[in-house]
N, C-alpha and C positions, 0 to 999 in steps of 0.2 A: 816326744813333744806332745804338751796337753791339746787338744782342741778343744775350746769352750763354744758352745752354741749358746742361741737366745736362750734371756729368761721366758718365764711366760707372763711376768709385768712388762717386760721391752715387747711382748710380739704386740701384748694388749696394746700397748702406747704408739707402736706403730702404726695397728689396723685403725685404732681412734683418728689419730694425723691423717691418715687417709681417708678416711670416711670425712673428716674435717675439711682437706682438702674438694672431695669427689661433691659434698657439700656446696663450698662454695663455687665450684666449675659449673654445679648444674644451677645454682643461683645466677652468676650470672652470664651465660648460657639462654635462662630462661627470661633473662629481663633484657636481652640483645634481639632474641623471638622477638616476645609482647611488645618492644620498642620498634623493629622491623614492620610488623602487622600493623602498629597503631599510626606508621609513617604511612603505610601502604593505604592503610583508611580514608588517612587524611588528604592526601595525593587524588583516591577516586572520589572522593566529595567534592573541589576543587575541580575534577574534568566534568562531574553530575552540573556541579554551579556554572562552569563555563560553556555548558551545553545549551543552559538553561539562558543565558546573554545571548549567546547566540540565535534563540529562539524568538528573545524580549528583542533583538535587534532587528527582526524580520517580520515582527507582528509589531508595532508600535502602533498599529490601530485597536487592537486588542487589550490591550494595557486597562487596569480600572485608572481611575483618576486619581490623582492626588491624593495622597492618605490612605485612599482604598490598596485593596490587596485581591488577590487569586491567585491560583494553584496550577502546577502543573501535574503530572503523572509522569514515571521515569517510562511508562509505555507511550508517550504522548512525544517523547524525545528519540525514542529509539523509530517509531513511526518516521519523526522527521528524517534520521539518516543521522542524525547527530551523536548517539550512541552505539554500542556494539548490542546483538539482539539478547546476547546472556551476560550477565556482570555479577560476578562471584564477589559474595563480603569476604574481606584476607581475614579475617580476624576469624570465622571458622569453615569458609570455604562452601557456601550454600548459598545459590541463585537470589539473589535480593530481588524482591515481587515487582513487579511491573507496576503494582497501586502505591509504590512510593512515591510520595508527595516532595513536590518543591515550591516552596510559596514563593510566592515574588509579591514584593511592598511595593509602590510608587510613591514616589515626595518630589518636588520639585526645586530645583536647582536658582541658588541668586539670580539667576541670568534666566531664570523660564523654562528649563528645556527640563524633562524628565528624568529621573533618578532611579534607578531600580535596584534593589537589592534581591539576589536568591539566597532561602536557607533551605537545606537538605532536610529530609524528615524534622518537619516544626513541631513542637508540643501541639498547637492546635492550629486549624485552619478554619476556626469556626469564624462566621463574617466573611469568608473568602469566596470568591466564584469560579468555576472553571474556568480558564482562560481556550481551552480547547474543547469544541462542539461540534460532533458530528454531523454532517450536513443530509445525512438520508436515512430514513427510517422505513423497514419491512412493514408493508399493510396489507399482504395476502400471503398466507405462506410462513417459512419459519426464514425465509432469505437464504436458504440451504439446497433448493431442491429446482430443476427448470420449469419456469413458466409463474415462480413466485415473482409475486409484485411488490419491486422499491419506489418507494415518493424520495425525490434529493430535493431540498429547497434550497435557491442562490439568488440573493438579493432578494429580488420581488417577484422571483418566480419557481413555480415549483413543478417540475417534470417527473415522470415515472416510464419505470426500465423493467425489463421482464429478465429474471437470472436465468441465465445460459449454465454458469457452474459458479461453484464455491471453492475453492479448494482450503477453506479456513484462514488464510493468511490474503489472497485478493478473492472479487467477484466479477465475473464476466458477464456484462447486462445488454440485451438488443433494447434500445429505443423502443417508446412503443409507437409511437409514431414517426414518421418525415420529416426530416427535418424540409423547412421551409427557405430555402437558397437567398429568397430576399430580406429576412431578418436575422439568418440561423438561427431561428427558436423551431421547435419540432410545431408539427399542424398537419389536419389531417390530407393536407393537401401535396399530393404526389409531386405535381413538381414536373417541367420537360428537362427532365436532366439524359444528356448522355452521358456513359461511363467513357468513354473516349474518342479523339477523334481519328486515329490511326488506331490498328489492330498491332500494340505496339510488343507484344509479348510471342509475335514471330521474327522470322529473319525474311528477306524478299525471297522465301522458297515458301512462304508462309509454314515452315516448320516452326513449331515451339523452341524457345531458347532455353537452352539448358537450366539457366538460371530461374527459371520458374519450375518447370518440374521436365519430367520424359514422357507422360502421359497425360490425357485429359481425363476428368476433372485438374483445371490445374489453377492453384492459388497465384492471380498475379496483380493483385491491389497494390499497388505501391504508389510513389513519385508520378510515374508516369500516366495516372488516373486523370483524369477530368475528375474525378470524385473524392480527389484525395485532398484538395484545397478549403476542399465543404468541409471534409469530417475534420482536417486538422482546424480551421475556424474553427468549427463547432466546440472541440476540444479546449482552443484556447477559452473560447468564452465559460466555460462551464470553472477552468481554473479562474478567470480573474474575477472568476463573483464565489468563491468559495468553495469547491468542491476539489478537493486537493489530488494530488497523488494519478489522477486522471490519464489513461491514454488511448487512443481509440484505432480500429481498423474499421473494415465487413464482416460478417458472416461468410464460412465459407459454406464448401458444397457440402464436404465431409462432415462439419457441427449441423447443418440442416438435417441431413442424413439420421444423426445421432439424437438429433430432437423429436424427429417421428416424422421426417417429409422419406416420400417415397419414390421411386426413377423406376416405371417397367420397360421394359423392351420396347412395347408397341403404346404409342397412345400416352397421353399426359399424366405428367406423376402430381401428387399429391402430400399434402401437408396434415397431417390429423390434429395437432395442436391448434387452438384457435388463435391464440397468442402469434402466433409465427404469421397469423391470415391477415390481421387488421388492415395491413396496406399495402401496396405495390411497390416491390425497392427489387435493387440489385444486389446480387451476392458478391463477394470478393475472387470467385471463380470460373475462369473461363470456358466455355463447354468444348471450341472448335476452335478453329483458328480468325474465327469471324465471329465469334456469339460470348453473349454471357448469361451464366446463370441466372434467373430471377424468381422471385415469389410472388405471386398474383393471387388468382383466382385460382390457380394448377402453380403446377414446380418446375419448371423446364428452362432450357436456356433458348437466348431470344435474340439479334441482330441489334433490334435499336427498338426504340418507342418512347411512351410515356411513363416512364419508373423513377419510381424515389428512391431516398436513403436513410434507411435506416442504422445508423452507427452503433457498432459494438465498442461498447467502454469496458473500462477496466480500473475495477477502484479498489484503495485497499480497503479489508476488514473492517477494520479502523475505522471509516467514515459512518458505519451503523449507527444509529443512538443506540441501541440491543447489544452492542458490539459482541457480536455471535463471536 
């Protein structure tokens, strides 16, 4: 019996059909891709815009007027919590910058009420104002280092905080002054504050409660403070004039420590920053089962007396105008 195999026009004719075939699979193949991607685009532009509503929704004093326009930052959205902190473009897979602009228009509605439109990277933003402004700016210092000086201005008044730490993403600042209990604005005025009326961080063996630490120095500011009603006011007030992001404790013994105050054995310890000196406050940390830490004239802890409070805040980055 013969066997006859391919020609070598049938093999040609068939590699061609396939390569014809293998053609069109990676065609369209490649336009299911590019159609997926451009979906995936268009999907994160639409969460960008609805971030950004959500933003016009909780700032409507912010807003320009009527016809006017400004801009947001997709870092100005991820600060709020409204964003994820990385968002990759689908289309090749690379961090989309944080100075991605989204403009927002204002028009106003038959009926009076305001209209807002966002668009996603606009061709221009020229005419437009930032709709978001830092509320504190570094005037001593790079705002990076302890004992550098921030000015925050809110509303009609402008306070300044000495940096405890940075860590690039928040800033930890002492007051530089007292705050002053009858208006809660800081002043250089001490103030008859007690940090408590019960010595509430023992049990009636006057032992420490677990919950705050096993040893002394021991951190126990919390709720149960006489001081803790001042700093959280303080707190609110500083958010509802502007100052976002905000939240506050004391100093404790251990950041004193680390700032340059010093505890010997015999005889009163000491502060060598002068920053740390300007006024008489309580620390967040208890020495005894009856005393708290404080900073004076000396470093030592004390029963009771004439002491302020100086509040440690915590703000983010973000609120810099430098925005380190």
């Amino acid at each position: 019996m013969n066997k006859k195999g391919f020609t070598l026009v049938e093999l040609l004719a068939v590699i061609v059909i396939l390569a014809l075939l293998a053609l069109l699979t990676s065609t369209a193949v490649t336009k299911l891709v590019r159609d997926a991607k451009n979906d995936l685009s268009e999907t994160q532009i639409q969460l960008i815009k609805s971030a950004a509503d959500t933003w016009v929704a909780d700032n409507l004093n912010k807003l320009p007027s009527s016809g006017g326009c400004g801009y947001l930052t997709l870092e100005d959205l991820k600060y709020y919590g409204l964003l994820d902190n990385v968002i990759l473009n689908p289309k090749n897979s690379e961090e989309i910058p944080n100075d991605l602009k989204i403009k927002i228009t204002t028009t106003t509605s038959t009926y009076g009420n305001p209209v807002t439109n966002a668009e996603v990277n606009p061709d221009s933003i020229e005419g437009c104002e930032a709709l978001y402004s830092p509320s504190c700016i570094v005037i001593q210092g790079t705002g990076t280092s302890p004992g550098d000086k921030i000015s925050c201005t809110y509303s009609n008044i402008t306070e300044s905080f000495y940096v405890i730490n940075n860590d690039g993403k928040n800033i930890k600042m002492l007051t530089e002054y007292n705050i002053d209990i009858m208006t809660k604005l800081q002043s250089q005025t001490a103030g008859d504050i007690k940090y408590s009326d019960s010595f509430y961080w023992v049990d009636s063996s006057n032992n420490l409660l677990s919950k705050y630490s096993t040893s002394y120095p021991a951190y126990v500011y919390d709720e149960n403070s006489n001081l803790y009603s001042v700093v959280e006011s303080y707190v609110t007030t500083l958010k509802e004039n502007g100052v976002e992001g905000v939240i506050g404790n004391l100093l404790s013994y251990e950041e004193a420590i680390e700032l340059g105050c010093s505890y010997p054995t015999t005889g009163f310890g000491t502060c060598s920053k002068d920053w740390l000196n300007t006024t008489s406050y309580w620390l967040g940390s208890a020495g005894s089962n009856n005393t708290m830490w404080i900073i004076d004239d000396y470093f030592d802890h004390a029963a009771d007396g004439s002491t302020g409070i100086r509040p440690v805040i915590i703000i983010p980055v973000i609120e810099l105008q430098n925005n380190l």
